[in-house]
DRENKETOR-550663 format. One record per residue: x, y, z of N, C-alpha, C in turn. Coordinates in steps of 0.001 Angstrom, whole numbers, padded with zeros to 6 digits, always signed. Each point is the difference from the previous one (the first is absolute). Layout:
XYZXYZXYZ;...
***
This chain:
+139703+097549+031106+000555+001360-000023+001479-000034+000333;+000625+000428-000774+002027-000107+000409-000001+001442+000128;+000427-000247+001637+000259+000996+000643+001264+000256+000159;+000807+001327-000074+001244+000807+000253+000360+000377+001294;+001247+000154+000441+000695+000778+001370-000423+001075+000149;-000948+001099-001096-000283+001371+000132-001347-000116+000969;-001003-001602+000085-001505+000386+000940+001006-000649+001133;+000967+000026+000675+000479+000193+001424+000095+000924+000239;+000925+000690-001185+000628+001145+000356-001109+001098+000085;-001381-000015-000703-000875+001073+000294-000544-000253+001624;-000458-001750-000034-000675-000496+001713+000985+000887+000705;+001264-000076-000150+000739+000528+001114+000251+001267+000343;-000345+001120-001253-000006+001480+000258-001423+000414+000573;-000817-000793-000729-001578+000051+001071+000288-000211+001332;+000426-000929+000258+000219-000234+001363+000996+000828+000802;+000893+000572-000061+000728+000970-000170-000841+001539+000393;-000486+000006-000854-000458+001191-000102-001791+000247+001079;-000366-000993+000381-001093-000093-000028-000147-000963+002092;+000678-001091+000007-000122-000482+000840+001224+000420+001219;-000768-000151+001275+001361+000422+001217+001303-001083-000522;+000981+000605+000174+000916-001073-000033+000726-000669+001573;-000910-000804-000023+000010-000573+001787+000500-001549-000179;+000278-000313-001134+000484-001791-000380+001446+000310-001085;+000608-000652+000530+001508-000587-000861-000304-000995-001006;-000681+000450-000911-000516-000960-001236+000927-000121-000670;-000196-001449-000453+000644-001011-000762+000056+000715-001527;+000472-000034-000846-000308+000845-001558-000308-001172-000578;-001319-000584-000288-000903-000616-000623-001701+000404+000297;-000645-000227-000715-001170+000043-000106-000888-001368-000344;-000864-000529+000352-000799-001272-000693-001323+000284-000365;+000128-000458-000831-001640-000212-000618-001157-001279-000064;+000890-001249+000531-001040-000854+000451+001165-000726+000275;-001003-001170+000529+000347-001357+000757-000649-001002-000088;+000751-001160-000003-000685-001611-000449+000497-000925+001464;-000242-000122+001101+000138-000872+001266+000772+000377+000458;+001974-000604-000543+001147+000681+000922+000507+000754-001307;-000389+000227-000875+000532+000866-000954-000604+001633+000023;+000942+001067-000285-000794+001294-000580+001113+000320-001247;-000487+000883-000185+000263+000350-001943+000217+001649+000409;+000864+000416-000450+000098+001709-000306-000623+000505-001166;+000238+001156+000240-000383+000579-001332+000332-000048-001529;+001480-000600+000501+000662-000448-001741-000330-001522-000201;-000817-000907+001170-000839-001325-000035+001416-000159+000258;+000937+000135+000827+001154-001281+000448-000265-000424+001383;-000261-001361-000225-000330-000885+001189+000962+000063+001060;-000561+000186+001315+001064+000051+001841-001061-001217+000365;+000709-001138+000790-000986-000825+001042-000300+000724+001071;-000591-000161+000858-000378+000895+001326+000371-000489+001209;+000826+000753+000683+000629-000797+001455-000191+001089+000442;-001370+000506+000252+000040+001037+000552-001654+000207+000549;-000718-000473-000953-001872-000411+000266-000355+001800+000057;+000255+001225-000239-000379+000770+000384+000622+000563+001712;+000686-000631-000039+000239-000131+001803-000728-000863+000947;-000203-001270-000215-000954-000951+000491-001296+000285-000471;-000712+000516-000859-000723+000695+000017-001442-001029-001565;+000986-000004-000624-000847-000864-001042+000995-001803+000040;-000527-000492+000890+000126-001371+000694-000291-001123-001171;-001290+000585-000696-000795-001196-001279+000580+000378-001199;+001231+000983+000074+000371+000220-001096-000741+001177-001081;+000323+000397-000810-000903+000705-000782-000526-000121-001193;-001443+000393-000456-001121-000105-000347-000240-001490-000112;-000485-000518+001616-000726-001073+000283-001215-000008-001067;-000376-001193-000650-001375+000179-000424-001398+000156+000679;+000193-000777+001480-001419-000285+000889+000172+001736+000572;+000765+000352+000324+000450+001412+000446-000573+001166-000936;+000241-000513-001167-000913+001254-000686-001183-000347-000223;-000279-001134-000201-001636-000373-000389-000726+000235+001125;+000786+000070+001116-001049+000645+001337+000136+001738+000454;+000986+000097-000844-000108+001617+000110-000969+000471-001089;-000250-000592-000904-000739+000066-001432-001394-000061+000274;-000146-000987+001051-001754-000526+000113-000488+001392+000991;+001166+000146+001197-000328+000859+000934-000622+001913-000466;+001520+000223-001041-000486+001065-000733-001227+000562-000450;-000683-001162-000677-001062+000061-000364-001222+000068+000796;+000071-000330+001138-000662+000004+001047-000341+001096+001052;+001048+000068+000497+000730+001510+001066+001350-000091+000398;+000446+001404+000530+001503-000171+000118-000074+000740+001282;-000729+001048+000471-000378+000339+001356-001219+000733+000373;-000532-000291+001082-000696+001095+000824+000387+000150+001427;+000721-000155+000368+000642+000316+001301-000336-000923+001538;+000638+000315+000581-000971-000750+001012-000643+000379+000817;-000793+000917-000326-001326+000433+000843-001112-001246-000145;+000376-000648-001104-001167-001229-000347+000717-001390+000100;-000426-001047+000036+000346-001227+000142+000408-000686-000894;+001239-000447-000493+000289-000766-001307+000536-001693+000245;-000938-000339-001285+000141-001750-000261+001608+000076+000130;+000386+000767-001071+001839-000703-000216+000617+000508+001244;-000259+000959+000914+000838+000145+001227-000575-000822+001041;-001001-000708-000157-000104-000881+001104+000707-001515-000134;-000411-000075-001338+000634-000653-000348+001470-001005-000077;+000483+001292-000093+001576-000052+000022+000564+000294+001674;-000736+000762+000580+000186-000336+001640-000232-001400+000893;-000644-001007-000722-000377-001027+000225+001407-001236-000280;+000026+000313-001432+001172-000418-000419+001269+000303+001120;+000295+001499-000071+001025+000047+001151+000099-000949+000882;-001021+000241+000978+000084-000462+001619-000203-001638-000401;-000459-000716-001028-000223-000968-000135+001888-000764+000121;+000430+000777-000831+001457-000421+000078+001062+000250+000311;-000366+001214+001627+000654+000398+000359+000027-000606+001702;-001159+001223+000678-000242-000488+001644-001485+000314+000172;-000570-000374+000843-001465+000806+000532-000321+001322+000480;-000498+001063-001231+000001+001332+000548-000589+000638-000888;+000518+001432-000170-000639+000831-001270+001124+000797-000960;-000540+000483-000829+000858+000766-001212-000152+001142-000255;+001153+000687-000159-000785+001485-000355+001096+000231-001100;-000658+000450-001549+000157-000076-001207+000465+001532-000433;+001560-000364-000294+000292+001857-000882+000477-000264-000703;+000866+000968-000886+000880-000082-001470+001302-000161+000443;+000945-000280+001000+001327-000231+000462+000154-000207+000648;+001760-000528+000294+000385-000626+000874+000084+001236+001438;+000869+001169-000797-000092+001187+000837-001116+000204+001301;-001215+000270-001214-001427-000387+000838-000428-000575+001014;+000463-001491-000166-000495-001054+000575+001275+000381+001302;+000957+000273-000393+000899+000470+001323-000642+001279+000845;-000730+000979-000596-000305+000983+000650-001655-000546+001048;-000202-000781-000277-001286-000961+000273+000575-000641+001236;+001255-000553-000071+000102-001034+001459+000810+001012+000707;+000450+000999-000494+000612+000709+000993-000951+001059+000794;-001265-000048-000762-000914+001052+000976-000770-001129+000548;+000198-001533-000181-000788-000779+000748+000590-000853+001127;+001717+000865-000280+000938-000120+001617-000865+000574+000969;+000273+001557-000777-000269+001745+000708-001366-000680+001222;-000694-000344-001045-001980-000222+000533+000261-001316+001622;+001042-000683-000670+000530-001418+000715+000351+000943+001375;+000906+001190+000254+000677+000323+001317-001011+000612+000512;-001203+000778-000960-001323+001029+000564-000618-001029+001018;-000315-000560-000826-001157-001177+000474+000550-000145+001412;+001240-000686+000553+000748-000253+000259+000544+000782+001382;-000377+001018-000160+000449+001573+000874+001444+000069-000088;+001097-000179-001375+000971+000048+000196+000634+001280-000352;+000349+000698-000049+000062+001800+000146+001485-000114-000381;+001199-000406-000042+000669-000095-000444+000998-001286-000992;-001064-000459-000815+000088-001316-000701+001288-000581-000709;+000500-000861-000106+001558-000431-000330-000664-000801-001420;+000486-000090-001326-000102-000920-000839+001175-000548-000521;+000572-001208+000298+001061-000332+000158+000305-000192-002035;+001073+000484-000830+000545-000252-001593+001366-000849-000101;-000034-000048-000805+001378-001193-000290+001331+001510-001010;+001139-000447+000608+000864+000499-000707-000191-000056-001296;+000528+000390-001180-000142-000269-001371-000797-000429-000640;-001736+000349+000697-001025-000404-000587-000425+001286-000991;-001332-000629-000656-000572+000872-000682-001354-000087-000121;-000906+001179+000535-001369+000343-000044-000546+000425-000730;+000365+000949-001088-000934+000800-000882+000681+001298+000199;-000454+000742-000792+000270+001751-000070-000646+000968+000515;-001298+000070+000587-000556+000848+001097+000598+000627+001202;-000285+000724+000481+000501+000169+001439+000388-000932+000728;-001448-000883+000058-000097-000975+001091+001054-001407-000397;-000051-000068-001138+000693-000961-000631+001765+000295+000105;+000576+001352-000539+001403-000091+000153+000228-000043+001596;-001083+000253+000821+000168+000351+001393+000166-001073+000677;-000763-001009-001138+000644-001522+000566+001045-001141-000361;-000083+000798-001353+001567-000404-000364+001513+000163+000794;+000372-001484+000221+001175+000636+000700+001476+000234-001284;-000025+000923-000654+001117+000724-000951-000075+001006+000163;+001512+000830+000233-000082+001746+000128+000016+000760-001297;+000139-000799-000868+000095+000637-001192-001241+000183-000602;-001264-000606+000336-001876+000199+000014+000010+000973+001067;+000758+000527+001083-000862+000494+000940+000399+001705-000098;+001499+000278-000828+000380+001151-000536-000745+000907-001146;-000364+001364+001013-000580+001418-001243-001428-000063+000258;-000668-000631+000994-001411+000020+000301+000074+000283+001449;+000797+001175+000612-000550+000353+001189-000041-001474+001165;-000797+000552+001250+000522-000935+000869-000915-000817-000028;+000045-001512-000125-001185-001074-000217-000938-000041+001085;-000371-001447-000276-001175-000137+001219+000662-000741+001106;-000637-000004+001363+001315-000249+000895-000868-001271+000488;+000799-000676+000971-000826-001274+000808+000232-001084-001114;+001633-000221-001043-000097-001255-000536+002001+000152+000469;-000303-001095+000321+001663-000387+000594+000751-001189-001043;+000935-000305-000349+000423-000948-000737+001130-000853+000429;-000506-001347-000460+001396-000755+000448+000309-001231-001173;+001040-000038+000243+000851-000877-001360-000869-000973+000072;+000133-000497-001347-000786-001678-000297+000605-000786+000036;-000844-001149+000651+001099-001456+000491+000530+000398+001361;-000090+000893+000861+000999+000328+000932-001048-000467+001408;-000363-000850+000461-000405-000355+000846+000069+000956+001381;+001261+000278+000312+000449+000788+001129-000875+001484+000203;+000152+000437-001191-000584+001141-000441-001468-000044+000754;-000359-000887-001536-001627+000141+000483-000225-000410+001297;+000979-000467+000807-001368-000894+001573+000663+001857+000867;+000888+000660-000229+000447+001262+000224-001015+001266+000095;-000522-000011-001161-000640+000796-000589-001313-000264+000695;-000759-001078-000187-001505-000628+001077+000929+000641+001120;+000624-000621+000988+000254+000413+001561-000266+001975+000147;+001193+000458-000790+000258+001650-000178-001576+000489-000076;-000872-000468-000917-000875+000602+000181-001411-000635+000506;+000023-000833+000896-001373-000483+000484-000597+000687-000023;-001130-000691+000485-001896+000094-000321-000087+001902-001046;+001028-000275-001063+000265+001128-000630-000548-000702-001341;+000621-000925-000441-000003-000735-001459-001038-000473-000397;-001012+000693-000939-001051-000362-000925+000314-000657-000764;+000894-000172-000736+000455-000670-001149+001492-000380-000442;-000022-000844-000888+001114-000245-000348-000403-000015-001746;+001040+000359-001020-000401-000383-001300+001270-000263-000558;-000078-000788-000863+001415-001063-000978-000778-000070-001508;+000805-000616-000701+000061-000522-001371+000559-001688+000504;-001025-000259-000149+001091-001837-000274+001353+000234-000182;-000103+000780-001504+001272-000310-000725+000230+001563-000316;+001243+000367+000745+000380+001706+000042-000149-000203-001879;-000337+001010-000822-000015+000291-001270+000989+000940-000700;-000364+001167+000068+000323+001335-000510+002199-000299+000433;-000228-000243+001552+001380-000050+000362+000907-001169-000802;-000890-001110-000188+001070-000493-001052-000148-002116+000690;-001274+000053+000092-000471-001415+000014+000739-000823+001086;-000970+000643+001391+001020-000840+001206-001526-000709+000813;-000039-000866-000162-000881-001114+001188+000244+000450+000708;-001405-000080+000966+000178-000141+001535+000021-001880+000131;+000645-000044+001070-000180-001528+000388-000761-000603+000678;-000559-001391+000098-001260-000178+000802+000391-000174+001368;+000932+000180+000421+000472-000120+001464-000237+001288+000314;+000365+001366-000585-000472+001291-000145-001464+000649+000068;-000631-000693-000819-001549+000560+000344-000858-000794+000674;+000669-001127+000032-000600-000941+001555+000145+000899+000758;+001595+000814+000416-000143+000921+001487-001014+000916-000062;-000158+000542-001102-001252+001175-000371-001158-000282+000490;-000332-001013-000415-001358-000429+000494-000031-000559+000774;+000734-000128+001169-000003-000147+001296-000095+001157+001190;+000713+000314-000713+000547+001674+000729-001289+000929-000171;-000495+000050-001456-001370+000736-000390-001223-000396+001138;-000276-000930-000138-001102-001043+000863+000325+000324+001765;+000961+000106+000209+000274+000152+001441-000140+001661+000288;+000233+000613-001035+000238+001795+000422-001678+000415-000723;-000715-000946-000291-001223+000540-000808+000124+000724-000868;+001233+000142-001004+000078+000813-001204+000089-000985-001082;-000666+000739-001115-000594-000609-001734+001322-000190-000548;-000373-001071-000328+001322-000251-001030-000743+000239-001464;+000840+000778-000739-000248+000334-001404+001176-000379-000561;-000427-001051-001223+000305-000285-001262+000406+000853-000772;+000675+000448-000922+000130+000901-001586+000155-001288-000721;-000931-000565-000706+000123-001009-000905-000342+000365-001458;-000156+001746-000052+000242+000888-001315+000729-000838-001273;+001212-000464+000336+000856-000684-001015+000398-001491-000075;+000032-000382+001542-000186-001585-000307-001420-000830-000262;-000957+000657+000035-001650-000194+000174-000094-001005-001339;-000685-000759-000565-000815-001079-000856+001147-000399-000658;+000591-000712+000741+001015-001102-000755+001287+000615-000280;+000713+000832+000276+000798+000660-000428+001330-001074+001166;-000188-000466+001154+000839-000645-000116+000024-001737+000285;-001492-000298-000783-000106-001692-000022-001610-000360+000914;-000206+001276+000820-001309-000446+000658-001038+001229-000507;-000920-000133+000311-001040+001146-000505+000699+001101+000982;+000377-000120+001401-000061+000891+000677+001708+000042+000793;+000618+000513+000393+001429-000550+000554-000331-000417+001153;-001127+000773+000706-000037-000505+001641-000254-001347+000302;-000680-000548-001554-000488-001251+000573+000873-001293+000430;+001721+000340-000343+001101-000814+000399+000136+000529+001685;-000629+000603+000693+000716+000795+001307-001027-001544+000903;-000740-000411-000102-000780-000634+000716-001298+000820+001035;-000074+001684-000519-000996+000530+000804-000311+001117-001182;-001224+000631+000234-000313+001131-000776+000174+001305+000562;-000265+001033-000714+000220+001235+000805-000889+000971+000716;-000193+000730+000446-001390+000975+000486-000716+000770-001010;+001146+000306-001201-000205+000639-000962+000905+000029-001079;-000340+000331-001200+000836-000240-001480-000442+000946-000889;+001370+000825-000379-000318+000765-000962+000413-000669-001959;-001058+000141-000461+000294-000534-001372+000009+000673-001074;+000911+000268-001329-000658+000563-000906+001005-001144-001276;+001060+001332-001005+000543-001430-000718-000514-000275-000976;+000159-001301+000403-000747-001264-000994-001815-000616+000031;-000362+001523+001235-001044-000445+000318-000815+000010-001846;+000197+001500-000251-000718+000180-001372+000285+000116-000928;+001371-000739-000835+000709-000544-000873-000047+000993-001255;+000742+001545+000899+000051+000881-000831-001002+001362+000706;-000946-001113-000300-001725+001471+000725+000857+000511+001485;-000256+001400+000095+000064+000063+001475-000768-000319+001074;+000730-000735+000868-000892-000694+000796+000451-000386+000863;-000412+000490+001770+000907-000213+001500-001077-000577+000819;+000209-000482+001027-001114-000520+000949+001029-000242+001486;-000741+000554+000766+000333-000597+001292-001210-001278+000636;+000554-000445+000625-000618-001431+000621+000319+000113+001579;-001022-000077+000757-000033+000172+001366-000449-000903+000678;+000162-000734+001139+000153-001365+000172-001788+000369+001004;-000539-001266+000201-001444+000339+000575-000252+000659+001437;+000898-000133+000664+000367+000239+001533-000352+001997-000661;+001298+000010-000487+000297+001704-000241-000705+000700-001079;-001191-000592-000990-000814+000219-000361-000929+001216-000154;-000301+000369+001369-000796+001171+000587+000757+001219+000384;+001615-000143+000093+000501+001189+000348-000073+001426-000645;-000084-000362-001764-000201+001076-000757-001772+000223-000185;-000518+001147+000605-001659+000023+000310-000309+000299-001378;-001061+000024-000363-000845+000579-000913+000360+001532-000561;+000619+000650-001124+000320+001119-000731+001418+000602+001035;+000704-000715+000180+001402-000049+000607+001042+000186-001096;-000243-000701-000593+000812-000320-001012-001037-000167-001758;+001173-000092-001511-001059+000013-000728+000500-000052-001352;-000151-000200-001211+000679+000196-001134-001342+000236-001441;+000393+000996-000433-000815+000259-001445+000298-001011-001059;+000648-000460-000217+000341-000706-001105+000031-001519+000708;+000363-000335+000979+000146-001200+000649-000834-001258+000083;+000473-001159-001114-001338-001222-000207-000727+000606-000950;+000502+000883-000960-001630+000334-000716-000073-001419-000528;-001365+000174-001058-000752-001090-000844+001652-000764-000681;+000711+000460-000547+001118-000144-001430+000993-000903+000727;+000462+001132+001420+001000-000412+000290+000379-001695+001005;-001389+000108+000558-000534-000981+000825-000496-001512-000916;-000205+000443-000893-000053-001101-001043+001117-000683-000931;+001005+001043+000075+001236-000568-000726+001158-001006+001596;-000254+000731+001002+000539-000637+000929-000282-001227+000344;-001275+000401+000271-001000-001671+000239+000645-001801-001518;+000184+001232-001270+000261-001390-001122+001666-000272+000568;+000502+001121+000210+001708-000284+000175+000080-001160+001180;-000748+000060+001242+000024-001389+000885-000365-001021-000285;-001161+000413-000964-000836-001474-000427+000795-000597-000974;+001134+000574-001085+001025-000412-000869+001210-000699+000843;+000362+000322+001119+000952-000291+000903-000295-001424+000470;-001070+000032+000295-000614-001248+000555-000562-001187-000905;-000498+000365-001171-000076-000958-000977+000584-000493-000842;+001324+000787-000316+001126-000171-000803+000551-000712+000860;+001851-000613-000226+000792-000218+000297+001019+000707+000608;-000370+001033+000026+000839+001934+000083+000827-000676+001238;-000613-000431+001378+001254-000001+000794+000930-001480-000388;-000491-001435-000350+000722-000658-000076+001906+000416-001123;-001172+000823-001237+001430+000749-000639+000925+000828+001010;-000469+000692+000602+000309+001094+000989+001445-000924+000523;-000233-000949+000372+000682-000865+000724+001125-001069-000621;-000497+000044-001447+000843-001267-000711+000712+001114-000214;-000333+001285-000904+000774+001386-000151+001295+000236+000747;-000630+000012+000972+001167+000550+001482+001391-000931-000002;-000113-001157-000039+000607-000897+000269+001260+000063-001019;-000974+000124-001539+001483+000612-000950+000632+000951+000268;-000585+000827+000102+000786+001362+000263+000301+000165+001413;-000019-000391+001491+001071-000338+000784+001288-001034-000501;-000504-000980-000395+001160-000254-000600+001088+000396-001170;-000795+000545-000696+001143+000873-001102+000621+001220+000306;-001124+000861+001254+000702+000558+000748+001546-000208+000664;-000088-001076+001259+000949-000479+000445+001108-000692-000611;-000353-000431-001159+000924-000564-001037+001111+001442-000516;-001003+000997-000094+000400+001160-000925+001616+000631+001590;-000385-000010+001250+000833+000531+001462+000689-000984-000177;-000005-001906+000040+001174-000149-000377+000929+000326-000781;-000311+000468-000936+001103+000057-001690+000115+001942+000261;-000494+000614+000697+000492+001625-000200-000373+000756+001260;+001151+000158+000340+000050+000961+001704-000910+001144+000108;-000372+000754-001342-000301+000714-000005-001777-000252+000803;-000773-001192-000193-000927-000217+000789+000269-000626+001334;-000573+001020+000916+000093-000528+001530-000723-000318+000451;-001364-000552-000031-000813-000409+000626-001279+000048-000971;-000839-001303+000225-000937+000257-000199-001205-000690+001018;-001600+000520+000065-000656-000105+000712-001084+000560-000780;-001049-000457+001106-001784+000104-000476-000273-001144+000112;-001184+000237-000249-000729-001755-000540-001044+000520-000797;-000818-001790-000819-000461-000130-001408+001089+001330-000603;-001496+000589-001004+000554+000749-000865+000319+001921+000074;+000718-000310+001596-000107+001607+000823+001252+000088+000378;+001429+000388-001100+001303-000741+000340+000601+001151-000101;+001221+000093+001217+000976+001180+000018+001562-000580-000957;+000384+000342-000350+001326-000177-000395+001011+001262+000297;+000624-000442+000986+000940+001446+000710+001386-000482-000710;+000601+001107-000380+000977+000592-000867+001668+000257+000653;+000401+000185-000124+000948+000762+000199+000707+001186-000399;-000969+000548-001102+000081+001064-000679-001044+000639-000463;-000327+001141-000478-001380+000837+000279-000870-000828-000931;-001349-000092+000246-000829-001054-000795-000742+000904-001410;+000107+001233+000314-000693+000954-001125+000429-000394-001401;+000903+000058-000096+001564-000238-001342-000753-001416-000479;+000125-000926+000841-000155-001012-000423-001565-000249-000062;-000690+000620-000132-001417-000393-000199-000057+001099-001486;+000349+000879+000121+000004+001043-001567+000562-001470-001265;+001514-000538+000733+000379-000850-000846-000895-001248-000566;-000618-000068+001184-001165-001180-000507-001007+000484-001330;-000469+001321+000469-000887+000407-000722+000047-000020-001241;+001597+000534-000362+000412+000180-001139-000391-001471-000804;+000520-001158+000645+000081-001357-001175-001361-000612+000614;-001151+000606+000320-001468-000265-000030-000351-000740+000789;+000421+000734+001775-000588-000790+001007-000420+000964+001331;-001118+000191+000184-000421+001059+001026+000150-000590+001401;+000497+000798+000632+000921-000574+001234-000013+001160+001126;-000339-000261+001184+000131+001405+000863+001334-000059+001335;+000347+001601-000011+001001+000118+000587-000768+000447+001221;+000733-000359+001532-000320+000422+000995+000769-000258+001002;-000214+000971+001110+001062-000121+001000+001189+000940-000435;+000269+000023-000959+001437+000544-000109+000820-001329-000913;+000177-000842+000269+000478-000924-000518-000843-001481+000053;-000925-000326+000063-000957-001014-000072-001165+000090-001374;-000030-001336-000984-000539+000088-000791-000811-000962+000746;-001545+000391-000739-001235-000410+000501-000280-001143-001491;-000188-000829+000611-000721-001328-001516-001645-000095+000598;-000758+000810-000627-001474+000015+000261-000491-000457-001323;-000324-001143-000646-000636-000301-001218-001937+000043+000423;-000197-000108-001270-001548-000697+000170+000140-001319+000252;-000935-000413+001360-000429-000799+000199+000128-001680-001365;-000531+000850-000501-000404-000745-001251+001033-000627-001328;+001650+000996+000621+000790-000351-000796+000392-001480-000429;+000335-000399-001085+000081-001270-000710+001774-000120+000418;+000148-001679-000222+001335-000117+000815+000899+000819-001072;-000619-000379-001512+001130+000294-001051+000294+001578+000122;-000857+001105+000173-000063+001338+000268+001174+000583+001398;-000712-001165+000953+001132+000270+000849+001031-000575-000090;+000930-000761-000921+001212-000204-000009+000652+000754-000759;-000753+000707-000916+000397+000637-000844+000312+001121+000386;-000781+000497+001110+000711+001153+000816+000937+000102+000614;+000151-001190+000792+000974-000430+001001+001402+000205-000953;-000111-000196-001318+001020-000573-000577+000643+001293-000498;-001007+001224-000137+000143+001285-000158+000758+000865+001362;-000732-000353+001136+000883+000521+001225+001203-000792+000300;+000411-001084-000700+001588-000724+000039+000477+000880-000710;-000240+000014-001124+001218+000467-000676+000427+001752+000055;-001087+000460+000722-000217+001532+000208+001204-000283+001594;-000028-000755+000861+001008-000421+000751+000966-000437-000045;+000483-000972-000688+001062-000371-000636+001045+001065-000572;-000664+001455-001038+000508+000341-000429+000365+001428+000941;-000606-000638+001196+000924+001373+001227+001024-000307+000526;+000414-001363-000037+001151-000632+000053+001535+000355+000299;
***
């Protein structure tokens, strides 16, 4: 079918006309995808440095990925969980198998899975008799869009036009040692929790360091407060390990996941370590859609693909080019100041607004995300081939070069 500029231009008055306008969309549309490739509507090929937003990791239209959404279809896609399901036990097994010793509780987002450990702080200070509970956030992090979620975001620009948030979360810069042993003292036998991202995201791809969440989990363990994970975006290989924590040398109390959990499907899970297990009782908490039959089965093939493929060894040979063509690219043009992340979860900070220059990408067929303000995000699939990714790389040179 040779398609024209006029089925954008209708997608886009539909959308227009029809959907909130709550996103700064890109002016393209796609109609499919082949691993790190998608196709628009006029079929002109973009590589993908972008996965959906970490989000489709195996790339798109995996074959084992649909043949198990295909078999499942046919089968069931939900009855809720008032009843007991093969694929959600399943795939809870899987979790904790490759995560820590504990349990899972299965929804459609990351959001979710944040609103899940933050009422399984709340339950953490009840239990607890703590009546005025502290949950310690990181500057320039990012939680999700809920209440509870911008409430733990530390950005003022999430926390503006929604009235006054939820109170009892304090924030302190990341990496700042001083801070955090500050923050434990200020508020003893106050602090239920603490929650991080490995790797700050949304703000524009900043590590924590392992000298850093060593103090965490020291500090956590001594004040009896949960350390929570957001491993939403670095979660199944996204930066070289299935999991990021597993470089820290300890696990966490709890982990919120979504992402790459369901390679496209919506799909969030929190993970609660066995100790803290019992804090959320029986009909406390709960999700309608969460683990059905469909979704619990496409998650379950996306780990079992992770693990039987090669997915992280690429993950890793991947990285290595593109830090280096990166850093190659900051020697030869001022205009890049830094770069950071690890595997394939990479900031490239700017010196000039990153929006411009990701439109510019788009234009000569390379999907690329702007963030921070001036930080471009390099999120490929997992799965990207070296030749795909040089070919991008070679697309964000010369889109740099020519800011010159």
């Amino acid at each position: 079918m040779n398609e024209t500029a006029s089925d954008f231009q209708s997608t886009k008055e539909l959308t227009d006309k029809y959907l909130l306008d709550l996103f700064n969309r890109y002016p393209v549309a796609f109609r499919y995808g082949v691993n790190e490739l998608l196709f628009d509507q006029n079929n002109k090929q973009y590589i993908d440095f972008l996965a959906g937003v970490a989000v489709t990791n195996l790339g798109h239209s995996d074959p084992d990925i649909i043949e198990a959404i295909r078999n499942q279809i046919d089968k069931l896609m939900h009855t809720s969980n008032w009843f007991y399901s093969e694929e959600a036990s399943r795939l809870a097994e899987l979790l904790i198998l490759n995560t820590f010793p504990g349990k899972v509780f299965l929804c459609n987002s990351g959001t979710e899975a944040t609103e899940a450990a933050f009422k399984l702080a709340r339950a953490y200070a009840e239990q607890k008799q703590i009546h005025d509970p502290v949950i310690i956030s990181l500057h320039k992090s990012f939680h999700g869009r809920s209440v509870s979620g911008i409430s733990l975001t530390g950005q003022k620009k999430m926390h503006t036009g929604f009235g006054k948030l939820l109170e009892g979360i304090e924030f302190v810069s990341p990496n700042n040692e001083e801070e955090l042993v500050d923050a434990f003292e200020r508020f003893a036998g106050r602090v239920v929790a603490f929650i991080a991202e490995p790797i700050l995201g949304e703000s524009g791809i900043i590590p924590l360091t392992h000298g850093y969440m060593n103090l965490v989990r020291e500090l956590t363990l001594e004040n009896e407060a949960l350390l929570i994970l957001d491993e939403i975006q670095t979660g199944f290989g996204r930066t070289g390990t299935m999991f990021a924590f597993e470089t820290f040398g300890f696990s966490p109390d709890a982990m919120t996941l979504a992402k790459g959990l369901g390679s496209g499907f919506p799909m969030g899970a929190l993970i609660i370590a066995e100790k803290y297990q019992n804090v959320l009782a029986k009909g406390t908490h709960g999700s309608t859609f969460g683990g059905n039959h469909l979704g619990a089965t496409i998650a379950y093939e996306t780990i079992r693909i992770i693990q039987t493929r090669d997915v992280l060894a690429n993950v890793n040979s991947c990285s290595e080019i593109a830090f280096s063509r990166l850093n190659q690219m900051k020697q030869k043009n001022k205009i890049v100041k830094e770069i950071r992340g690890k595997g394939l979860h990479i900031g490239v900070e700017l010196t000039v607004p990153s929006r411009p220059i990701a439109e510019l990408c788009l234009e000569k067929g390379l999907i690329i995300n702007a963030t921070g303000d001036t930080v471009i995000r390099v999120m490929p699939p997992l799965t990207i081939s070296a030749q795909y990714l040089n070919e991008g790389l070679d697309i964000l040179e010369s889109v740099l070069e020519a800011q010159k």
